[in-house]
VOPAGU-2260 file (C-alpha; in pm, 1 decimal, decimal comma):
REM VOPAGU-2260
SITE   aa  ch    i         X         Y         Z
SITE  UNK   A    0   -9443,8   26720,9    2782,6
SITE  UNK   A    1   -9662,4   26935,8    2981,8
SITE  UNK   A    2   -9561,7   26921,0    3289,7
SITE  UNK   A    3   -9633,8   27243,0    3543,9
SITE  UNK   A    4   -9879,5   27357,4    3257,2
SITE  UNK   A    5  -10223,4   27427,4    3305,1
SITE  UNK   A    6  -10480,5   27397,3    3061,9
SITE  UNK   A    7  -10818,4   27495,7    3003,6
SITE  UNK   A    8  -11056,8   27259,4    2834,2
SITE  UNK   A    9  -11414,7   27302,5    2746,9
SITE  UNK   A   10  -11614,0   27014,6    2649,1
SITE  UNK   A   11  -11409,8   26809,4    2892,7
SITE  UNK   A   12  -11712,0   26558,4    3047,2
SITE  UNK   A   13  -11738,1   26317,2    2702,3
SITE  UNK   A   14  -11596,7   26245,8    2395,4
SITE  UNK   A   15  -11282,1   26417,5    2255,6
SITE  UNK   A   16  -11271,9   26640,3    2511,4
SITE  UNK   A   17  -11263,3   26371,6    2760,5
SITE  UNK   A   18  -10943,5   26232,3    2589,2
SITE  UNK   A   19  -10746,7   26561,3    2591,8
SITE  UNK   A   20  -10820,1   26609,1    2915,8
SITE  UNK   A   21  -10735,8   26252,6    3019,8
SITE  UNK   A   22  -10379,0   26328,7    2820,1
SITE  UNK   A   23  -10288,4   26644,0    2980,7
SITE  UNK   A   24  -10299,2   26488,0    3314,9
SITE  UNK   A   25  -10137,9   26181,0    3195,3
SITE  UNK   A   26   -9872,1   26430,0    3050,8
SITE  UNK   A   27   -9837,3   26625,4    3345,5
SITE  UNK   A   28  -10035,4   26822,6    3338,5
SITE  UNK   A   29  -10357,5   27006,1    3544,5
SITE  UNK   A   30  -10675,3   27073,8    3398,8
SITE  UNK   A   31  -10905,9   27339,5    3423,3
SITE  UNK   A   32  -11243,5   27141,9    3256,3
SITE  UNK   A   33  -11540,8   27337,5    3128,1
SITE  UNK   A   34  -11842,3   27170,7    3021,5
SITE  UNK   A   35  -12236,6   27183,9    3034,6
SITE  UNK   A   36  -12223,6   26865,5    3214,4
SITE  UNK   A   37  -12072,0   26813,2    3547,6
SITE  UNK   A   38  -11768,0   26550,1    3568,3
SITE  UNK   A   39  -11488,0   26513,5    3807,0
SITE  UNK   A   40  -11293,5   26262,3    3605,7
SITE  UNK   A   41  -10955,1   26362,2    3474,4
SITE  UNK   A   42  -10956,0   26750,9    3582,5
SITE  UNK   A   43  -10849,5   26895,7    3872,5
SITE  UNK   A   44  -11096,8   27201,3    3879,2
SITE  UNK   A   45  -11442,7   27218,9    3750,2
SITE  UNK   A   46  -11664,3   27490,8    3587,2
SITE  UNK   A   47  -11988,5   27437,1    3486,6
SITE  UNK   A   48  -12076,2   27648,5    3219,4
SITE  UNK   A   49  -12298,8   27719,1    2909,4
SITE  UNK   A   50  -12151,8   27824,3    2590,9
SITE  UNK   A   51  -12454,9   27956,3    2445,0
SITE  UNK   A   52  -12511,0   28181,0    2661,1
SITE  UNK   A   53  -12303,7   28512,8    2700,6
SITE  UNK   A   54  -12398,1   28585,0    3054,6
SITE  UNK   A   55  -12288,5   28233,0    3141,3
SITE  UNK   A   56  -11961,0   28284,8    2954,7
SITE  UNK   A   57  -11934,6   28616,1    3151,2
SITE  UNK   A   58  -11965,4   28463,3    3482,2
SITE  UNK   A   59  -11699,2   28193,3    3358,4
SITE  UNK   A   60  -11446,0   28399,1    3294,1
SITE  UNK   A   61  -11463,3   28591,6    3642,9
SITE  UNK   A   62  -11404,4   28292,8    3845,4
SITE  UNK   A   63  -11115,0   28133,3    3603,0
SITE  UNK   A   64  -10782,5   28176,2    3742,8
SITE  UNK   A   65  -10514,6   28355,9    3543,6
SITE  UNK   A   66  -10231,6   28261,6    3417,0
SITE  UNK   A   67  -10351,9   27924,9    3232,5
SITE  UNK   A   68  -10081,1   27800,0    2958,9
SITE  UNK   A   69  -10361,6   27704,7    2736,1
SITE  UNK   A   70  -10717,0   27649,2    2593,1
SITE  UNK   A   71  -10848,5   27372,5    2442,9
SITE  UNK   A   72  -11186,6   27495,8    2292,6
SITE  UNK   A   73  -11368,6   27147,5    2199,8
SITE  UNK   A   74  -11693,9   27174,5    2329,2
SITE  UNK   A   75  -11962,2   27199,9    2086,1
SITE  UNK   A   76  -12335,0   27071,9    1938,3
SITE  UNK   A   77  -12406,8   26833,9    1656,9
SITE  UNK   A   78  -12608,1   26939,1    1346,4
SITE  UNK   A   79  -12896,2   26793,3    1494,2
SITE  UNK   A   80  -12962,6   27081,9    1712,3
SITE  UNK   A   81  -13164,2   27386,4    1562,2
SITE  UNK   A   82  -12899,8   27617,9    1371,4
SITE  UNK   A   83  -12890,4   27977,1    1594,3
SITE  UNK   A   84  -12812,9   27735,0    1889,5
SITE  UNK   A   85  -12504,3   27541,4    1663,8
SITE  UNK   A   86  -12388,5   27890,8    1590,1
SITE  UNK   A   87  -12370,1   28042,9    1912,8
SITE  UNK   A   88  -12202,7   27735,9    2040,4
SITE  UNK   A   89  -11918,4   27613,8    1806,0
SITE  UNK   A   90  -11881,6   27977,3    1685,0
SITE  UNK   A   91  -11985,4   28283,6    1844,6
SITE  UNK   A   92  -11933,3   28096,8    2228,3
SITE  UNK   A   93  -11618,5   28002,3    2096,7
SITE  UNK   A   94  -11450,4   28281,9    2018,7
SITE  UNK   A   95  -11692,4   28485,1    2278,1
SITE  UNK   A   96  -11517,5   28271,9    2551,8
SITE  UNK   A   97  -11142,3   28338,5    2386,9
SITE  UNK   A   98  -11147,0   28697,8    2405,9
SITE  UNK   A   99  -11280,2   28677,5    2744,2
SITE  UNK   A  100  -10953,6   28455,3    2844,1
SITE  UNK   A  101  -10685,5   28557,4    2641,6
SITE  UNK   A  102  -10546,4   28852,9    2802,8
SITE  UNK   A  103  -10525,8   28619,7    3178,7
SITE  UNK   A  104  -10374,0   28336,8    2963,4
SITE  UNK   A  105   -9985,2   28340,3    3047,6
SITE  UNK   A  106   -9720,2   28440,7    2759,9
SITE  UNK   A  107   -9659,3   28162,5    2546,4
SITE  UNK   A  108   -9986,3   28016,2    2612,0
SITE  UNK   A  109  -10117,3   27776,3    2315,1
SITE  UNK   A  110  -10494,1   27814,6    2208,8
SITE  UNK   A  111  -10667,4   27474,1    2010,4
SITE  UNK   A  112  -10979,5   27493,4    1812,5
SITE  UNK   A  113  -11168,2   27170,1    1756,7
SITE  UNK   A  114  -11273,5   27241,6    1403,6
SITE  UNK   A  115  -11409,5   26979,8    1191,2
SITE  UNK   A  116  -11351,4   26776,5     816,5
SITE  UNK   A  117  -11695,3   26983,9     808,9
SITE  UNK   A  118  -11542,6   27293,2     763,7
SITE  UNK   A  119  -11258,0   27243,9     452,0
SITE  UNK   A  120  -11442,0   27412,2     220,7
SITE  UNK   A  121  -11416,5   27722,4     368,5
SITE  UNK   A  122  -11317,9   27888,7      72,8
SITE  UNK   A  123  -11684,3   27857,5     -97,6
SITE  UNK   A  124  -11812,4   28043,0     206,2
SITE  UNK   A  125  -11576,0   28362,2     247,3
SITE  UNK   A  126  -11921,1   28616,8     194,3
SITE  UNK   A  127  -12097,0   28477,8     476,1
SITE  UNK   A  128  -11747,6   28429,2     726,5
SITE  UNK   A  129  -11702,1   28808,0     613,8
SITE  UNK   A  130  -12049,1   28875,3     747,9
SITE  UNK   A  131  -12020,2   28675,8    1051,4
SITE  UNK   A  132  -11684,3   28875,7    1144,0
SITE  UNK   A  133  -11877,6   29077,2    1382,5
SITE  UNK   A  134  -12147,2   28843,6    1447,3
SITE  UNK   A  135  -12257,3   28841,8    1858,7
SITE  UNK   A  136  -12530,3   28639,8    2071,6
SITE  UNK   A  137  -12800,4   28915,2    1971,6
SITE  UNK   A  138  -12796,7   28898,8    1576,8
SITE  UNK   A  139  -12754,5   28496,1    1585,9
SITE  UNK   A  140  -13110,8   28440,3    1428,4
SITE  UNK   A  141  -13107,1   28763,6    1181,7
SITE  UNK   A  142  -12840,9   28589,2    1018,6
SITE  UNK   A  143  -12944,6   28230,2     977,2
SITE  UNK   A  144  -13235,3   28437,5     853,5
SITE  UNK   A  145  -13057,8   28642,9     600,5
SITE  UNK   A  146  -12852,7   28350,0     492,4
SITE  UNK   A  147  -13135,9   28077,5     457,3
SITE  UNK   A  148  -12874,4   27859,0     676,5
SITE  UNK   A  149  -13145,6   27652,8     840,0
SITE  UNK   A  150  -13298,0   27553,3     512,3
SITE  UNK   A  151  -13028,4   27317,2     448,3
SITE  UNK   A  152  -12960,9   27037,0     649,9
SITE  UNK   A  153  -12676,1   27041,3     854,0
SITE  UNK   A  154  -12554,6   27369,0     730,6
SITE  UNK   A  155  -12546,0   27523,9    1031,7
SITE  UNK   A  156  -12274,0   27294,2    1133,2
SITE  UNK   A  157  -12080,5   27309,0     820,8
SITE  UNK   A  158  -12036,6   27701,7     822,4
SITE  UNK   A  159  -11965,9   27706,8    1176,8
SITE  UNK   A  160  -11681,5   27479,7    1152,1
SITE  UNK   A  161  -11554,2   27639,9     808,8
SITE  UNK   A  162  -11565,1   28024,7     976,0
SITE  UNK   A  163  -11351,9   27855,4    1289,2
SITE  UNK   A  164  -11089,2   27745,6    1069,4
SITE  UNK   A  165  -11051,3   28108,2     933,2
SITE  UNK   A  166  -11084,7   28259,2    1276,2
SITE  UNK   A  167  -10800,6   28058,0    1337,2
SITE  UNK   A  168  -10600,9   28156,5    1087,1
SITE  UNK   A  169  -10652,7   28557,5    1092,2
SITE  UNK   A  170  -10514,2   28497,5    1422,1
SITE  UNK   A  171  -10215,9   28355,0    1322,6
SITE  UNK   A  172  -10035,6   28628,0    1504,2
SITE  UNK   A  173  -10257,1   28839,8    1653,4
SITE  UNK   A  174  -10100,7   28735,9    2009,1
SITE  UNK   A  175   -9769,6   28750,2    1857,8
SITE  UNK   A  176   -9601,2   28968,3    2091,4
SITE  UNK   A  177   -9670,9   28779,2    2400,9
SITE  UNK   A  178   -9580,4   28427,0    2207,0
SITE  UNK   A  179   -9941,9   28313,9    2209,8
SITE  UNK   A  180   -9993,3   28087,6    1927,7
SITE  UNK   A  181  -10368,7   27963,8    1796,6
SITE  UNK   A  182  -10415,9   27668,9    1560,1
SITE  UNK   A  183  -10701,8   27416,6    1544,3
SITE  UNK   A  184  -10739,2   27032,4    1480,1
SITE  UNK   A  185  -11011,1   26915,4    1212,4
SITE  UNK   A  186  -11154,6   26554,7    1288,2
SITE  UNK   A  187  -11363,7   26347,0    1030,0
SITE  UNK   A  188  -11659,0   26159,3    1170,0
SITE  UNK   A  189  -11549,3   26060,7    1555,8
SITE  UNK   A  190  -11667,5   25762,9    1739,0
SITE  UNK   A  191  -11818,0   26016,9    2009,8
SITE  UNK   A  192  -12201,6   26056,0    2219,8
SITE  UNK   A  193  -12275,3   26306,3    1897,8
SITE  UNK   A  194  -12152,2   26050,7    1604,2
SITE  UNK   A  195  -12522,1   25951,7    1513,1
SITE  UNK   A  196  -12632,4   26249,1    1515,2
SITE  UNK   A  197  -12391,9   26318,5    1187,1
SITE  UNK   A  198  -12478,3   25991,5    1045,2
SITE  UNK   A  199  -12889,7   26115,9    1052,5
SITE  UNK   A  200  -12764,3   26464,8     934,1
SITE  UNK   A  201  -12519,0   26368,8     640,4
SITE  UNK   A  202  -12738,0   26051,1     521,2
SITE  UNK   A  203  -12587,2   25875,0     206,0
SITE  UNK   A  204  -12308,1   26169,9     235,4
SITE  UNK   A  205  -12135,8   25981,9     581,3
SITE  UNK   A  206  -12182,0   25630,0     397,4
SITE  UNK   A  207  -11992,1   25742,3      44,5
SITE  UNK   A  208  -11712,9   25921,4     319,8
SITE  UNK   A  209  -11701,1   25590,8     537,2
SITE  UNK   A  210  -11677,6   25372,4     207,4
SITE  UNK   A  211  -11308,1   25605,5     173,1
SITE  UNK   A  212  -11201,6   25559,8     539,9
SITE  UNK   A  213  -11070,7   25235,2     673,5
SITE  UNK   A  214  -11312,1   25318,7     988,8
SITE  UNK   A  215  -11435,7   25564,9    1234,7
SITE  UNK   A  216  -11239,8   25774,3    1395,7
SITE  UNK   A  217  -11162,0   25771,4    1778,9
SITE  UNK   A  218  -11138,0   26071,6    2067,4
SITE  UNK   A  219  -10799,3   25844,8    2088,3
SITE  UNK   A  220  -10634,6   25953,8    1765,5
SITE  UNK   A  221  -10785,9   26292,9    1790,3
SITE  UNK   A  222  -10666,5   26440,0    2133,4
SITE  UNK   A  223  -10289,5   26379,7    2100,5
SITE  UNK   A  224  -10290,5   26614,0    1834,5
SITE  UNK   A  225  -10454,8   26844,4    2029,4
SITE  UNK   A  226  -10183,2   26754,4    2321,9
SITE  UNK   A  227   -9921,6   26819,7    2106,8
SITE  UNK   A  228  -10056,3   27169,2    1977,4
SITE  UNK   A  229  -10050,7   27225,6    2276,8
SITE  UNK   A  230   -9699,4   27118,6    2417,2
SITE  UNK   A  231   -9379,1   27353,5    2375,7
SITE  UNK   A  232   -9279,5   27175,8    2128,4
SITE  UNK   A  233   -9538,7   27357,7    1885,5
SITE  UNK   A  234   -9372,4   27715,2    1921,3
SITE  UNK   A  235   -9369,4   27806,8    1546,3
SITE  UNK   A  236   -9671,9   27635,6    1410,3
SITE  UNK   A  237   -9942,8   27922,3    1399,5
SITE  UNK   A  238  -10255,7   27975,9    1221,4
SITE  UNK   A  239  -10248,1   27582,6    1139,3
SITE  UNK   A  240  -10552,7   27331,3    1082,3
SITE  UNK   A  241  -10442,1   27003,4    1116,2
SITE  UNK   A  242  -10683,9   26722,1     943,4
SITE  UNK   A  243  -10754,2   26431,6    1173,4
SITE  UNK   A  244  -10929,9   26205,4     925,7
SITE  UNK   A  245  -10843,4   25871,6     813,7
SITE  UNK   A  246  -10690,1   26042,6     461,5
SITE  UNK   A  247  -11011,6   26162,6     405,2
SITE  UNK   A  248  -10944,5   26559,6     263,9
SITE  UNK   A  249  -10617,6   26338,9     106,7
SITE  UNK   A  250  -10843,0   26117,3    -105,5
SITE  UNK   A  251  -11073,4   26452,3    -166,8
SITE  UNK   A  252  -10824,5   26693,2    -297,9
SITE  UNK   A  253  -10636,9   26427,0    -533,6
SITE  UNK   A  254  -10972,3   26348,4    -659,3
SITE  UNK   A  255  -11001,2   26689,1    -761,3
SITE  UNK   A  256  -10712,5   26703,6    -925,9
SITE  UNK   A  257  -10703,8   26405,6   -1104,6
SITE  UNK   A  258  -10430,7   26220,8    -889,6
């Protein structure tokens, strides 16, 4: 399935990352982890590395190799952690770190977003994606500022996770001629190190969504749809979110509608 690939992974030392990275190997894969925290389990070349800083993803990027077949971006912070810091992480690191790479990933390479059930309502927020469009590390705190973000708990999170999911689709084919494909998976609330941290945020919000799940999720049904995003057998799926969430957007969109 992916054997003589090599993927990139960043949040590979816990949680969901863990898993994917676990997969690729046992998939035949080799691994190229990324992470804050140092871990020599299930990759087969390390990089320490912080996402919120640009410098560190500067120095990153120099000492990658070239020619990696893909990158799984699933490192990120809860919405526990103040909001310019959730930003630069799950959003402006993100896609910091994917410009840095894409023009040494190999043709056909497959990029993966870890977005979130956080981020499906997207469409409520297109003003303040528009304005992040050009957001970098420097103008972080202007606009949580302008945008009163950290004066509602969790948002942070939430508009991070809904302005990935229409990253990823504006580049649907923005790699087109070189057969580089970018889609992202969406998980609902993960049995990871970071799943209380939701639980404080969201508050009677998680319970109600539990009470509509048969349980918690697991990095073990997350990452093999992350695997297979990024297997060859994905070629013409581009621009994608997949929901990973017990049914959960399912039961919220027929809801909506009356179904």
């Amino acid at each position: 399935m992916l054997e003589g690939k090599t993927i990139i992974v960043t949040g590979c030392s816990s949680g969901i990352g863990a898993e994917t990275a676990r997969l690729i190997k046992q998939y035949g894969g080799t691994v190229i982890g990324v992470d804050r925290n140092e871990t020599s389990e299930n990759v087969d070349t390390f990089f320490q590395a912080d996402l919120s800083s640009k410098e560190s993803i500067d120095k990153l990027a120099d000492q990658l190799p070239k020619g990696a077949n893909g990158l799984a971006s699933i490192a990120g912070v809860p919405p526990t952690a103040p909001a310019d810091t959730v930003i630069r992480v799950n959003l402006v690191g993100l896609k910091y770190l994917n410009s840095k790479l894409v023009d040494g990933l190999a043709d056909g390479a497959s990029i993966v977003n870890l977005a979130s059930l956080a981020g499906a309502g997207w469409q409520n927020a297109v003003d303040q994606i528009k304005d992040a469009e050009g957001l970098d590390f420097d103008g972080v705190e202007d606009f949580v500022e302008r945008h009163k973000i950290a004066e509602s708990q969790g948002r942070s999170y939430f508009f991070a996770k809904e302005a990935l999911v229409v990253w990823t689709m504006q580049n649907r084919w923005t790699w087109r001629d070189r057969g580089i494909r970018m889609n992202a998976v969406s998980p609902g609330a993960v049995e990871t190190p970071i799943l209380q941290d939701f639980l404080d945020t969201l508050g009677k919000k998680a319970e109600e969504s539990r009470k509509v799940m048969d349980r918690w999720g697991t990095p073990e049904d997350v990452a093999p749809v992350v695997v297979f995003l990024l297997s060859d057998m994905t070629p013409w799926i581009r621009g994608v979110n997949i929901p990973v969430d017990g049914g959960q957007v399912a039961n919220v969109l027929c809801n909506m509608n009356g179904l």
